[in-house]
C-alpha positions as CSV (number, residue, x, y, z in Angstrom):
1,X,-82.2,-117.0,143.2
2,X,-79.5,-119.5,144.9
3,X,-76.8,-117.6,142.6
4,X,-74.9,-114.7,144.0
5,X,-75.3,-111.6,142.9
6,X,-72.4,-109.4,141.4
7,X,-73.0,-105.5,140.1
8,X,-71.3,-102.9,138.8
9,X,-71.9,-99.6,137.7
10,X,-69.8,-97.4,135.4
11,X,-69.9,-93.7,135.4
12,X,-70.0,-92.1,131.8
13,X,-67.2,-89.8,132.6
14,X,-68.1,-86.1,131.4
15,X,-71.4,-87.2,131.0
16,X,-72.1,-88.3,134.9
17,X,-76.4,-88.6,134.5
18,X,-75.2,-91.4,132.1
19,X,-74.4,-94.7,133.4
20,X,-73.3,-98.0,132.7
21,X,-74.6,-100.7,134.8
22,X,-74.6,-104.4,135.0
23,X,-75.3,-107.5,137.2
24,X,-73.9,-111.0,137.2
25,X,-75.9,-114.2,138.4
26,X,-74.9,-117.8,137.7
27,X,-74.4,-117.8,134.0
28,X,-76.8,-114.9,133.5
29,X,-75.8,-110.8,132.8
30,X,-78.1,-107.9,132.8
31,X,-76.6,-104.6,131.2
32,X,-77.9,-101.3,130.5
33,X,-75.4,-99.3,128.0
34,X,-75.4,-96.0,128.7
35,X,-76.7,-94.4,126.0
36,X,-76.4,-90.0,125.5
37,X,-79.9,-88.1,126.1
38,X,-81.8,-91.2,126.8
39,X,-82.4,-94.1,129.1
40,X,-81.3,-97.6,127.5
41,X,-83.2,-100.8,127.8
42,X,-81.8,-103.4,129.4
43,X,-79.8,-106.1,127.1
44,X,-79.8,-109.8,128.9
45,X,-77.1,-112.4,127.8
46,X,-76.2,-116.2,128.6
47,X,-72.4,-116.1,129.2
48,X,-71.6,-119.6,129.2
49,X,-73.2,-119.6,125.4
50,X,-72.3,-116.1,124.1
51,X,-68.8,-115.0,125.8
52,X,-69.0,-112.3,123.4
53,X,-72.6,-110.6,124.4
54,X,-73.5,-110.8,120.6
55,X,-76.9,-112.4,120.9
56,X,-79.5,-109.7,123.3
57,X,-81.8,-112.9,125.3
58,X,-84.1,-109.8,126.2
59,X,-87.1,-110.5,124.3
60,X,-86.4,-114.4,124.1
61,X,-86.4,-114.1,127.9
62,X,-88.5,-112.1,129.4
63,X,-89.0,-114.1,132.5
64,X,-85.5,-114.0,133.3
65,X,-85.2,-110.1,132.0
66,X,-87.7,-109.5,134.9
67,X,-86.0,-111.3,137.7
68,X,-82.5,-109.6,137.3
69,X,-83.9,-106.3,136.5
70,X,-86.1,-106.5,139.8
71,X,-83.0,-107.7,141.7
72,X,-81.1,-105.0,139.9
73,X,-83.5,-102.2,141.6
74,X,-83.5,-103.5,144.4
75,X,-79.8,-103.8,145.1
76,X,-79.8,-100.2,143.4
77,X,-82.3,-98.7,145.9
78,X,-79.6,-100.0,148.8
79,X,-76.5,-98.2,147.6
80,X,-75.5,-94.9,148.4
81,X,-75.7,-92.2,146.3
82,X,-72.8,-92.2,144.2
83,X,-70.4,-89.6,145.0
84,X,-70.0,-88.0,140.9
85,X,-73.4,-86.5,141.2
């Protein structure tokens, strides 16, 4: 993956098990909403196509889904743990 990698993660404030979190590559973004009582699927979008995130590329791309979500992990396995727990 020649495209740098930018994440971010959003606490769910008052609600601090629940998080927001999203990475950026090239013209690629990942997100996982965060969703009350349950874990959400990851939603994939093209940004250069759909500004708006209207148009979920998960199933379309599964490939792709695979790469970021692994790269996701992995970057997630190397932060510390965040200090609202």
């Amino acid at each position: 993956m020649a495209e740098e990698l930018v994440s971010i993660v959003v606490p769910s404030f008052g609600h601090a098990s629940h998080l927001e979190a999203a990475l950026r590559s090239g013209d690629w973004k990942l997100v996982r909403p965060a969703r009350r009582g349950e874990t959400a699927a990851w939603e994939l979008y093209r940004i250069d196509r759909d500004a708006g995130e209207a148009s979920n590329l998960a199933s379309q791309e599964p490939a792709k889904l695979r790469e970021l979500s692994a790269a996701w992990e992995k970057m997630n396995a190397e932060m510390a743990e965040p200090l609202w727990r």
